[in-house]
VEXMARZA-571964 format. One record per residue (C-alpha): z, y, x; residue number from 1. Coordinates in steps of 0.2 Angstrom, whole numbers. Example, Ala and Ser with C-alpha at 12.3 -4.5 7.8 and 13.67 -1.06 7.14 Angstrom:
+-------+-------+-------+-----+
|     Z |     Y |     X |   k |
+-------+-------+-------+-----+
|    39 |   -22 |    62 |   1 |
|    36 |    -5 |    68 |   2 |
+-------+-------+-------+-----+
This chain:
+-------+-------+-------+-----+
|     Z |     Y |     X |   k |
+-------+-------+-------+-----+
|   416 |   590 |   370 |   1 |
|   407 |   576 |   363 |   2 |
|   423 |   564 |   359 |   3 |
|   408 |   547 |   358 |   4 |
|   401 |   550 |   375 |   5 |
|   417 |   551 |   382 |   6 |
|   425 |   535 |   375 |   7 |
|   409 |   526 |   379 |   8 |
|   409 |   532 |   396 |   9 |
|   428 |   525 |   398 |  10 |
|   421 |   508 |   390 |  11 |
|   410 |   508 |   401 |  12 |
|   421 |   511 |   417 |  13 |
|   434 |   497 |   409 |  14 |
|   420 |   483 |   408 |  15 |
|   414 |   488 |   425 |  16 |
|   431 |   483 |   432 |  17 |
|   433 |   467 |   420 |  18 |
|   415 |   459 |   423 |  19 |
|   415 |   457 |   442 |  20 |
|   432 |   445 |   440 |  21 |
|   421 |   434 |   430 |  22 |
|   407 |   434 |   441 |  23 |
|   417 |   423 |   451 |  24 |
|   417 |   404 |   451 |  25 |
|   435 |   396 |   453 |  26 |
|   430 |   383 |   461 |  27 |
|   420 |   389 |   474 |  28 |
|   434 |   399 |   484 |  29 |
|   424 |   399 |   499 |  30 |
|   415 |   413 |   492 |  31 |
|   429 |   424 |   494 |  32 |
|   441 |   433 |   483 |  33 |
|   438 |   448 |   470 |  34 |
|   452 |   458 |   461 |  35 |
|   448 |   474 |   451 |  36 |
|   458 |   488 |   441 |  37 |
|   457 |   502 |   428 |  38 |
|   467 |   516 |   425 |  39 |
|   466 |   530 |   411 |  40 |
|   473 |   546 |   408 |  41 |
|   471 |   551 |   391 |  42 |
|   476 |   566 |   381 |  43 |
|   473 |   575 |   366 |  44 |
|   477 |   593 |   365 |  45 |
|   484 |   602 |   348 |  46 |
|   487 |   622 |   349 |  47 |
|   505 |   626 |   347 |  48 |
|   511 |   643 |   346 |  49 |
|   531 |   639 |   345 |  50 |
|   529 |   630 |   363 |  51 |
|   537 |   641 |   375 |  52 |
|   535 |   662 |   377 |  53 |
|   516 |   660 |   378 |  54 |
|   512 |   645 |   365 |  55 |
|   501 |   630 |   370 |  56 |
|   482 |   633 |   369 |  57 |
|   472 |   617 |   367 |  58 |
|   457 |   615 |   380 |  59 |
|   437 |   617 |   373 |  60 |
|   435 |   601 |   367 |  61 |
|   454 |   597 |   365 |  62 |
|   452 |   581 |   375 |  63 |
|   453 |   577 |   394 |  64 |
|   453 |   559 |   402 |  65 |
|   455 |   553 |   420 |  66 |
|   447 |   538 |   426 |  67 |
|   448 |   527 |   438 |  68 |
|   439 |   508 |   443 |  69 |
|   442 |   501 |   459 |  70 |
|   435 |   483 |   464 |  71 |
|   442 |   474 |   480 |  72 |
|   432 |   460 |   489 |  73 |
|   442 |   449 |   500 |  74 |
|   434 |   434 |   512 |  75 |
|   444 |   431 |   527 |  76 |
|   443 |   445 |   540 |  77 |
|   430 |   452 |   530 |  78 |
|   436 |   465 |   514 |  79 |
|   427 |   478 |   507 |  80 |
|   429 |   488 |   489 |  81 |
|   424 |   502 |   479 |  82 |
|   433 |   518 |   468 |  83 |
|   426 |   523 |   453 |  84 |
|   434 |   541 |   447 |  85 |
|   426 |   548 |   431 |  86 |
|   437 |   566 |   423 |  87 |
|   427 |   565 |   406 |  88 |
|   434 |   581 |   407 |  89 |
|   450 |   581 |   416 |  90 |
|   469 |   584 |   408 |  91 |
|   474 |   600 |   411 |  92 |
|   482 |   608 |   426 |  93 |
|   475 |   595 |   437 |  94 |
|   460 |   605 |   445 |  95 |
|   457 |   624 |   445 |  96 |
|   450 |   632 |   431 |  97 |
|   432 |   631 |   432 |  98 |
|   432 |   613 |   433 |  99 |
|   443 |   609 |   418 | 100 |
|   429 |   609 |   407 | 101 |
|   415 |   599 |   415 | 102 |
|   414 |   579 |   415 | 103 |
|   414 |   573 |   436 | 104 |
|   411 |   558 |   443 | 105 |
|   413 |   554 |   461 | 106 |
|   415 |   537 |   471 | 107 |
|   423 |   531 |   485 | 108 |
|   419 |   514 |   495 | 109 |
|   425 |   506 |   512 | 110 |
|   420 |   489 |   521 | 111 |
|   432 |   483 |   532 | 112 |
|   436 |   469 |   546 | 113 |
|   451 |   463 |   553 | 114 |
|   454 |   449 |   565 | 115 |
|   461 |   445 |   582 | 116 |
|   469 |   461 |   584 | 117 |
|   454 |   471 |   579 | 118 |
|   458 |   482 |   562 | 119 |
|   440 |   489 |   557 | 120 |
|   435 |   502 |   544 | 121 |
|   420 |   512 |   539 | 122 |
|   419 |   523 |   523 | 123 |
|   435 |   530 |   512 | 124 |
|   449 |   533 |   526 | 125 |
|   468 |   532 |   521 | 126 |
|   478 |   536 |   538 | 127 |
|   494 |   544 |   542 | 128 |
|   501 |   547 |   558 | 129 |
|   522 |   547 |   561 | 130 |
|   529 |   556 |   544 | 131 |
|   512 |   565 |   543 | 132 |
|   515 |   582 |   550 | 133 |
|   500 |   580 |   560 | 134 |
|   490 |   571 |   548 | 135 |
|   490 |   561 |   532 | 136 |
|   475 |   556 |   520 | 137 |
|   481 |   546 |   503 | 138 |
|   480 |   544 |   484 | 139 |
|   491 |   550 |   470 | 140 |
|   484 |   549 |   454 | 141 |
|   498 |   559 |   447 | 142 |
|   496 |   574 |   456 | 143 |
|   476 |   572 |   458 | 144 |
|   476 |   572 |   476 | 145 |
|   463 |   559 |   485 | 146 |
|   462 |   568 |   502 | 147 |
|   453 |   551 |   509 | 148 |
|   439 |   556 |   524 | 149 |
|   423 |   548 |   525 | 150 |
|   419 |   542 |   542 | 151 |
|   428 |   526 |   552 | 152 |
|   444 |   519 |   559 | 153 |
|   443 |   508 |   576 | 154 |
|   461 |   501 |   579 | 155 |
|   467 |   485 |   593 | 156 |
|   484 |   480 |   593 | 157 |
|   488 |   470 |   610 | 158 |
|   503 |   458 |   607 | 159 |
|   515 |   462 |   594 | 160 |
|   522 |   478 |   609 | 161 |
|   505 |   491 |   609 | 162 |
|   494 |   496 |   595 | 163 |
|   479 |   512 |   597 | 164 |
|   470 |   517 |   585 | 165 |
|   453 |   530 |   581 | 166 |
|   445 |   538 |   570 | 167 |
|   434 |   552 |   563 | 168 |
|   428 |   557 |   545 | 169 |
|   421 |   571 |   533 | 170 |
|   436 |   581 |   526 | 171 |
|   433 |   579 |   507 | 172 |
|   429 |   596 |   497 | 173 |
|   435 |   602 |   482 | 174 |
|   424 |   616 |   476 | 175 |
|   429 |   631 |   468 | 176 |
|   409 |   637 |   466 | 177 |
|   403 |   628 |   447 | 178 |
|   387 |   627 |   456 | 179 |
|   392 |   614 |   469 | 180 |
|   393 |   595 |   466 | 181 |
|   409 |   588 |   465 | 182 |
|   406 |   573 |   476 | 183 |
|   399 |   582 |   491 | 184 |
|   411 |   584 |   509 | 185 |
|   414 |   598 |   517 | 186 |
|   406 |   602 |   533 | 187 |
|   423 |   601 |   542 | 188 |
|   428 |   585 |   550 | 189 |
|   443 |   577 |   557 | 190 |
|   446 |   568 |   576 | 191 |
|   461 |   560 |   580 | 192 |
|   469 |   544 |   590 | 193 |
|   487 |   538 |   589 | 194 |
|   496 |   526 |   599 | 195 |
|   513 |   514 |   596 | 196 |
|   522 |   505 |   610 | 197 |
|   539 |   498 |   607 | 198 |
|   548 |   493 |   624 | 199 |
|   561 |   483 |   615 | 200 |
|   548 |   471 |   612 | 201 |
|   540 |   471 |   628 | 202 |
|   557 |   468 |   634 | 203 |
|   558 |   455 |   619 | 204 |
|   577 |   460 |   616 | 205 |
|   583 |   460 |   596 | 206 |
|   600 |   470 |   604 | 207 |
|   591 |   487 |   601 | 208 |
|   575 |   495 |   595 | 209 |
|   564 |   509 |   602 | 210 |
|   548 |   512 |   600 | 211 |
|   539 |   528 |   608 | 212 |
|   522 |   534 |   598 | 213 |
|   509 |   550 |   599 | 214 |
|   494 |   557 |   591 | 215 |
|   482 |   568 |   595 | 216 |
|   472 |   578 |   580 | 217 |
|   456 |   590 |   581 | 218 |
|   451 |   597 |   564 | 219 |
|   432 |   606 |   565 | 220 |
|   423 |   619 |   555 | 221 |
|   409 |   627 |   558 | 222 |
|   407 |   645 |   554 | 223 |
|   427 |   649 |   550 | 224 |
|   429 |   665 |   543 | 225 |
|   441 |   671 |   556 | 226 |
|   448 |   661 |   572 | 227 |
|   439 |   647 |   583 | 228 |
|   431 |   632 |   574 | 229 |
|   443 |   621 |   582 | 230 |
|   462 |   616 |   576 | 231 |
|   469 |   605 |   589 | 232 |
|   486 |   598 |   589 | 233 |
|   497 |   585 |   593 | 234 |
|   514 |   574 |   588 | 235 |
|   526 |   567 |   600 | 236 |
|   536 |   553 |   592 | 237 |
|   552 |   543 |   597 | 238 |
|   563 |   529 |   586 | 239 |
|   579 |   522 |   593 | 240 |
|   588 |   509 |   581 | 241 |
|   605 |   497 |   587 | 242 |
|   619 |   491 |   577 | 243 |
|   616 |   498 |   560 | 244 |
|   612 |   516 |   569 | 245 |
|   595 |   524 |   568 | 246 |
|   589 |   540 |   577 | 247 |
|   571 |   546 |   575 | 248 |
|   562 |   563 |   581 | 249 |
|   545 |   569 |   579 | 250 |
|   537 |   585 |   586 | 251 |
|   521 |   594 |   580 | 252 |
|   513 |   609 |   588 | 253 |
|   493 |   613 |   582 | 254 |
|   482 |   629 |   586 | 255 |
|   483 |   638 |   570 | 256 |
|   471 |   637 |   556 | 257 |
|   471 |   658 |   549 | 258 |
|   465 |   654 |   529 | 259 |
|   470 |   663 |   512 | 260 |
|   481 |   649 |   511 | 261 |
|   492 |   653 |   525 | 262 |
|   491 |   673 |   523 | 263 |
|   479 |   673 |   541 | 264 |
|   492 |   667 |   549 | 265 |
|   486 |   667 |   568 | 266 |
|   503 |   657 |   576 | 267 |
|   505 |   642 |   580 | 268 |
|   510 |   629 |   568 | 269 |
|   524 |   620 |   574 | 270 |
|   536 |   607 |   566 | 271 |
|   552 |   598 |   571 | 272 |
|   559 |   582 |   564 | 273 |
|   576 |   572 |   568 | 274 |
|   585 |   559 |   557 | 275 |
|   603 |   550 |   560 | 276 |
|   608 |   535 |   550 | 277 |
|   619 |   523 |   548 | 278 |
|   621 |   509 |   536 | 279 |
|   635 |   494 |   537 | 280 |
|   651 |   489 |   527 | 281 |
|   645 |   497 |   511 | 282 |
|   641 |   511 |   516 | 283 |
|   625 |   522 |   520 | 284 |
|   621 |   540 |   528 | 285 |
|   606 |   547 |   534 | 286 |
|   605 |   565 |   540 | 287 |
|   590 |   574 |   541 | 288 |
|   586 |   592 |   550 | 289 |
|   567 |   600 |   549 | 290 |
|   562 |   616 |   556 | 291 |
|   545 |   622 |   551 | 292 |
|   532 |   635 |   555 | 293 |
|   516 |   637 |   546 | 294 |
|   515 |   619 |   547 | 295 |
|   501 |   618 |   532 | 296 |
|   483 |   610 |   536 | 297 |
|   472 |   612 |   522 | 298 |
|   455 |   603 |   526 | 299 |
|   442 |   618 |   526 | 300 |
|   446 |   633 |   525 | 301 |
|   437 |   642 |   509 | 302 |
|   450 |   639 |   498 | 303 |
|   458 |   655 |   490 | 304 |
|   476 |   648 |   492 | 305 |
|   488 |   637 |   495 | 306 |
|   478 |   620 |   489 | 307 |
|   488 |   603 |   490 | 308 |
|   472 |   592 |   487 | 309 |
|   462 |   598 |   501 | 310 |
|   478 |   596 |   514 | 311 |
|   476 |   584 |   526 | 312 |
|   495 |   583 |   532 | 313 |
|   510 |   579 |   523 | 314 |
|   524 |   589 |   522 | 315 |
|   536 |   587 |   507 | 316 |
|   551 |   594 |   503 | 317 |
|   566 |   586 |   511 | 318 |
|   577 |   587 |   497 | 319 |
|   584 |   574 |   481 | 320 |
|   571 |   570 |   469 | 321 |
|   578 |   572 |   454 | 322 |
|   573 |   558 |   438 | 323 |
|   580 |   568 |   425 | 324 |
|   575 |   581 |   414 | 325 |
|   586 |   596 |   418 | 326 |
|   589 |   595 |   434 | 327 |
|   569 |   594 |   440 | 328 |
|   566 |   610 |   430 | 329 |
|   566 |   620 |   446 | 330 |
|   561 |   607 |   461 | 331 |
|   558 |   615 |   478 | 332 |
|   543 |   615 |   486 | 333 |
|   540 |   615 |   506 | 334 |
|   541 |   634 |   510 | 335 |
|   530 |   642 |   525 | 336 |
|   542 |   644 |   535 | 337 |
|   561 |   636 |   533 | 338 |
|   575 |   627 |   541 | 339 |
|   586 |   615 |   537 | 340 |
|   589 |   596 |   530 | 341 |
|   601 |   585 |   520 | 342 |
|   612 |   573 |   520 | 343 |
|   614 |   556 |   506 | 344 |
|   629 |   547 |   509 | 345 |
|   632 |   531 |   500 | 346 |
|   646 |   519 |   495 | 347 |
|   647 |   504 |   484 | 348 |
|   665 |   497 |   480 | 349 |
|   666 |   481 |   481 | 350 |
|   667 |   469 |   466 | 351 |
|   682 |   463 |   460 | 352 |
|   692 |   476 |   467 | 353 |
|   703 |   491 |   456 | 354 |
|   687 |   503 |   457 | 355 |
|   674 |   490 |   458 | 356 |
|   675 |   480 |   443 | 357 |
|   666 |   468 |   438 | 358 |
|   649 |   471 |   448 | 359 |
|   654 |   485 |   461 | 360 |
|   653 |   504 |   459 | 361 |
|   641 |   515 |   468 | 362 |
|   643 |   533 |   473 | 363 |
|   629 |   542 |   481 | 364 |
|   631 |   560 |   487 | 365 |
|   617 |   573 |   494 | 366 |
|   617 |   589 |   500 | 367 |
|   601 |   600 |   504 | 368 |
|   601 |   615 |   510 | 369 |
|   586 |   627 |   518 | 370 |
|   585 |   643 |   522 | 371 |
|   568 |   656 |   528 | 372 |
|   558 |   669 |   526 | 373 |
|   552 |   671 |   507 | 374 |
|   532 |   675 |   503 | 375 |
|   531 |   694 |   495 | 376 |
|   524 |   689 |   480 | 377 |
|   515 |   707 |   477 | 378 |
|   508 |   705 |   494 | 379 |
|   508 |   686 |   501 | 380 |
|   518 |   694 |   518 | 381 |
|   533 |   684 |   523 | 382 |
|   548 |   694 |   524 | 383 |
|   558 |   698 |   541 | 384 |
|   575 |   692 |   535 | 385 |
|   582 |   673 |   534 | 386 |
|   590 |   672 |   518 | 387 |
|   591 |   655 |   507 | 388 |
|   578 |   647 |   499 | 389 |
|   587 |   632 |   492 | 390 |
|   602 |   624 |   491 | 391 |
|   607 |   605 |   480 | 392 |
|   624 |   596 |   480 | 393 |
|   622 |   581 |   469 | 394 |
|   637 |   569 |   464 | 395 |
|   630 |   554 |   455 | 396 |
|   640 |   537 |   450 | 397 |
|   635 |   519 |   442 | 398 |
|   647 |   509 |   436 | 399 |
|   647 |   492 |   425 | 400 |
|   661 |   489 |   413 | 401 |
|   662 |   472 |   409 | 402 |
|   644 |   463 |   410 | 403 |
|   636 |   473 |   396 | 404 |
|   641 |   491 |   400 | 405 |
|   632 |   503 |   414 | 406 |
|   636 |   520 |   414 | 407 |
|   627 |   532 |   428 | 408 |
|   640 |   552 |   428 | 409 |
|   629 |   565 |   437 | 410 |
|   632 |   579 |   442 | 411 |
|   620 |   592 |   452 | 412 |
|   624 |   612 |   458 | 413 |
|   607 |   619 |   462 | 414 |
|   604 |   637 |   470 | 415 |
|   584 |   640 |   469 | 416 |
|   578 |   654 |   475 | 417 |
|   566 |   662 |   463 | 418 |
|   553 |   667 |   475 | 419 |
|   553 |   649 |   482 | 420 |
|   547 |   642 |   465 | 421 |
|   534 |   656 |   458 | 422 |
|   545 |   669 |   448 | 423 |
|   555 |   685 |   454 | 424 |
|   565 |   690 |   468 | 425 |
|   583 |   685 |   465 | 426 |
|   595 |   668 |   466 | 427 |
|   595 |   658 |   449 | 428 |
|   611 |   646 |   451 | 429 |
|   614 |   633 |   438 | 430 |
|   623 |   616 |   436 | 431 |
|   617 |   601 |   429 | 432 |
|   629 |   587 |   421 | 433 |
|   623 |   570 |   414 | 434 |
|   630 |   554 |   407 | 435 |
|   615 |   541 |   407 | 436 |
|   623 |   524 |   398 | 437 |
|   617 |   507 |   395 | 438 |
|   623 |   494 |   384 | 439 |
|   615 |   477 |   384 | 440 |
|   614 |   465 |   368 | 441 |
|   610 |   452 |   377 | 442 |
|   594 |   448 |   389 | 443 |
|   582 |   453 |   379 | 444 |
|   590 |   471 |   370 | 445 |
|   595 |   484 |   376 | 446 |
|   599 |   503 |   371 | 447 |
|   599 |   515 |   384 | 448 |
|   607 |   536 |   380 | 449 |
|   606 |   549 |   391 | 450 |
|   617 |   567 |   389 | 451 |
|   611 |   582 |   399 | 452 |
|   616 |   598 |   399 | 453 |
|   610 |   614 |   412 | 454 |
|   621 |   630 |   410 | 455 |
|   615 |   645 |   420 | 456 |
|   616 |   664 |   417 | 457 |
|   597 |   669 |   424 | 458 |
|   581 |   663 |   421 | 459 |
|   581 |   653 |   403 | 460 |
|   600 |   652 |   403 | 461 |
|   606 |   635 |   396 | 462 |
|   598 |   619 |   391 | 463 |
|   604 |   606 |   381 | 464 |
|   595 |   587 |   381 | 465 |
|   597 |   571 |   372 | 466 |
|   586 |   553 |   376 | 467 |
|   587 |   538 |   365 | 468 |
|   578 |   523 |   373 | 469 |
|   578 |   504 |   365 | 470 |
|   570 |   490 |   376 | 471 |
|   564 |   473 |   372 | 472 |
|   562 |   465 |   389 | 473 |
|   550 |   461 |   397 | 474 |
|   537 |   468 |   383 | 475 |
|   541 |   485 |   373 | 476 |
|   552 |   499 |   375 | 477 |
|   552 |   515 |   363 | 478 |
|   559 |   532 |   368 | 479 |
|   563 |   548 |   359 | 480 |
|   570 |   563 |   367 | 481 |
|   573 |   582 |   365 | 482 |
|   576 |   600 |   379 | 483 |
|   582 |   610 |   369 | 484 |
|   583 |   628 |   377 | 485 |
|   595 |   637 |   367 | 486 |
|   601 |   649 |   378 | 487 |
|   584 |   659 |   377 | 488 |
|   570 |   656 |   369 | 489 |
|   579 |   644 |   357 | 490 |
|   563 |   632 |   359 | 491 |
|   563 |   613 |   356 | 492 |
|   555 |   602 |   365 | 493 |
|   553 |   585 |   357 | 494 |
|   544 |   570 |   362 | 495 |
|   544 |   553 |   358 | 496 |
|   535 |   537 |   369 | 497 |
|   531 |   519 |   365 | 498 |
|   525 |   507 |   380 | 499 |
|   519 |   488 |   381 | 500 |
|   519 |   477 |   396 | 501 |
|   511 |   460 |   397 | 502 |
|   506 |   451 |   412 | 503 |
|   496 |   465 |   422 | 504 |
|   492 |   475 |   410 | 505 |
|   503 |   491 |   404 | 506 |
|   500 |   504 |   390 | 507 |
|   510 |   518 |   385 | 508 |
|   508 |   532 |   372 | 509 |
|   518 |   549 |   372 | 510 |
|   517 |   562 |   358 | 511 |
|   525 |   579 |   358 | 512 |
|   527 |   597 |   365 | 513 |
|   529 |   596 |   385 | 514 |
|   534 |   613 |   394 | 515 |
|   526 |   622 |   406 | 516 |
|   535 |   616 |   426 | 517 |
|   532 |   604 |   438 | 518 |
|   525 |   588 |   440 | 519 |
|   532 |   581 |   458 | 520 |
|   528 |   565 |   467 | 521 |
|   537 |   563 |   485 | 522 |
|   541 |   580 |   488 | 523 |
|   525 |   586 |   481 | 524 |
|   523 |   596 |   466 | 525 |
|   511 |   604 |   456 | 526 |
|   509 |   614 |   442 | 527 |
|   507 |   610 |   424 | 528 |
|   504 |   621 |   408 | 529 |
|   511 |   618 |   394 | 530 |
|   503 |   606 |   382 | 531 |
|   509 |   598 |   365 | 532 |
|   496 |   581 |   361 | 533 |
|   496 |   561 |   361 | 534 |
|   494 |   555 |   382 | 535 |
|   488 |   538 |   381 | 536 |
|   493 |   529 |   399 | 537 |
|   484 |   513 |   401 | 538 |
|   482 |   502 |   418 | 539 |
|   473 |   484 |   419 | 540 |
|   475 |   474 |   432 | 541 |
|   464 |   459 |   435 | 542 |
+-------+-------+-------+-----+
């Protein structure tokens, strides 16, 4: 890897970002408004034999940078912007093997018009329908996905009571052949209309809120392997809200898509949503029940398995997402086929009373649970017998003593189906304590301490951790932290960060050994190798 090219290729990302914000003359605002951004990735990769059971092997070239530009112009009704996105060559894990090595670029752009009720769009496509069972294209640099289509949104809304909206786009390919270009579509393309109408509005009453919503989706690919070229579904979707109580439903039923990704599955994908809550007089609950059946849409159908940056719906895992670094070791991913849901209840003491304090006292409390048929992992065939696939109870408290003193007690009981999460065929049950406290100096200082420990009997057996973090608000904060496996493989895992804020601009450097698990982003996770190396994060906002 030739380490010059590739910093000047960054450079030269950065100042295409930074020069079209002084192109622009203050004092002529009547030409409209530009703002633009840049984002780096940057790691440096160092072999390390002592990190985990298979050591840490540094990539061919030991480097990898993601890259991304994006320019806005705004005047009026009238917006349009581009995305630069340059992988000089990527960071390991984020794309499949034979892409990890080679320096991509693609682009995306959109022009855009919205007035009167009209809302306008050609180019890079960003839409979801409902929760996104149907369908749902968006950005997340963290786990690499940009399922945007390339085509055009047509939407009216009529009063503040009815909007409709249309669109169609190329599906965006990810190739797997080293031969095809990185920035070409698929063939596949993607149909679909929505519509919203809230008759509480028409009615223009603020005792209650319902709105009633449906989509339509029609998914096309031209010579599919097996099946029709067609997968056509639809949602139905209902939302009922009055004195503090909310009831939502959503229904999904699509022809099904048979791929490697779904084991040729030939049934219909179906999915079932429902969500209760409540929230008044200090406390909050929401319950929420899924069903699902092969309720996956990958965007075209080549892919040779399950692929989460080609999907054009969204279905995360409806469970807690945890922060800290013991209890995420095994997070659950949406299964093929599962039932069940959670429940978060919330309570905040009141300040000034015995259990309150000073400041209040919150107690949050979730439970998930979800049981299923389990993928075979010699053969890909999902088993006959339901049998569970995940089960959380987490317990967390804040508390401020006096005006200077937070502490957070968590408490977590994960059962995690091995299967579920990649490994074996057998129940790995741990539990998870931690004691996250705070003190403050004063404004500026602060030192915060976090205790964790995981004790298990299966998989790596227990886990100890330990984070210091200082902060000097609003500009620097400097962390070190160890996991120390001692239960196993007797591995350490130290790393250490230092971050810088100013205005719109943010750095942060980490340095250590990372392990090998999962990187998640709402209910979506991928996987990572292990890596020991210096990550430079950098984002610039102008």
């Amino acid at each position: 890897m030739n380490y010059a090219k590739a910093l000047i290729c960054c450079a030269g990302l950065m100042f295409c970002a930074i020069i079209p914000t002084f192109a622009q003359d203050e004092e002529e605002k009547d030409r409209g408004t530009v703002s633009a951004g840049y984002e780096t990735n940057t790691t440096f990769y160092f072999n390390d034999k002592k990190n985990g059971e298979a050591g840490a092997v540094a990539p061919e070239g030991k480097f990898g940078s993601n890259n991304y530009v994006k320019v806005d112009y705004i005047k009026g009704a009238f917006s349009a912007g581009i995305q630069l996105e340059g992988y000089l060559p990527a960071i390991q894990g984020l794309f499949p093997q034979n892409l990890d090595n080679r320096m991509l670029m693609r682009k995306d752009f959109y022009v855009s018009f919205k007035d009167k009720g009209w809302d306008i769009r050609v180019g890079s496509l960003y839409e979801q329908f409902g929760s996104g069972l149907l369908l749902r294209t968006y950005e997340d640099r963290t786990l690499g996905i940009n399922n945007a289509l390339q085509g055009f949104r047509v939407a009216y809304t009529f009063g503040d009571y009815l909007t409709v909206k249309a669109l169609y786009g190329r599906i965006r390919n990810l190739p797997f052949d080293v031969e095809q270009t990185f920035t070409d579509y698929s063939k596949a393309t993607a149909a679909g209309a929505d519509i919203s109408f809230s008759l509480s509005r028409v009615l223009k009453t603020d005792r209650f809120d319902l709105a009633i919503e449906g989509s339509v989706l029609d998914k096309y690919e031209p010579d599919p392997m097996i099946g029709g070229p067609h997968a056509t579904g639809y949602s139905g979707r209902i939302s009922f809200g009055i004195d503090g109580f909310t009831l939502k439903g959503e229904y999904m039923n699509r022809k099904s898509d048979p791929a490697p990704y779904n084991n040729l599955d030939s049934t219909r994908n179906e999915a079932i949503l429902v969500e209760m809550g409540y929230s008044g007089y200090g406390f909050g609950g929401l319950l929420t029940f899924r069903k699902v059946s092969n309720p996956f849409l990958q965007g075209f159908r080549m892919e040779p398995q399950t692929n989460y940056y080609t999907f054009i719906n969204y279905v995360p895992a409806l469970t807690q997402q945890h922060t800290y670094m013991l209890a995420s070791l095994n997070p659950y991913s949406t299964q093929p086929d599962e039932i069940g849901g959670q429940a978060d209840l919330y309570y905040n003491f009141k300040r000034g009373t015995v259990l309150g304090g000073r400041k209040g006292m919150k107690v949050h409390v979730n439970y998930s649970n979800f049981y299923g048929r389990k993928i075979d992992i010699n053969t890909g065939a999902l088993k006959k017998n339901n049998q569970l696939l995940y089960r959380d109870l987490t317990v967390d408290i804040e508390r401020w003593f006096g005006k200077d003193f937070k502490m957070i007690l968590f408490y977590s009981w994960q059962t995690v189906n091995a299967t579920a999460v990649g490994h074996g065929d057998e129940l790995w049950t741990s539990h998870i304590a931690v004691a996250d406290l705070t003190y403050k100096f004063n404004r500026k200082y602060s030192l915060r301490m976090e205790l964790q420990h995981l004790f298990t009997e299966q998989d790596q057996k227990n886990w100890a951790a330990a984070l210091l973090e200082f902060n000097v608000a609003p500009r620097w904060s400097v962390s070190v932290q160890d996991m120390w496996n001692y239960g196993d493989t007797k591995t350490h895992y130290f790393s250490g960060s230092v971050s810088y804020s100013y205005s719109k601009i943010r750095a942060a450097l980490n340095f250590g050994r990372f392990k090998e698990g999962y990187l998640c982003s709402g209910g979506v996770c991928r996987v990572t190798p292990a890596y020991t190396g210096i990550n430079l994060a950098l984002t610039v906002n102008l």
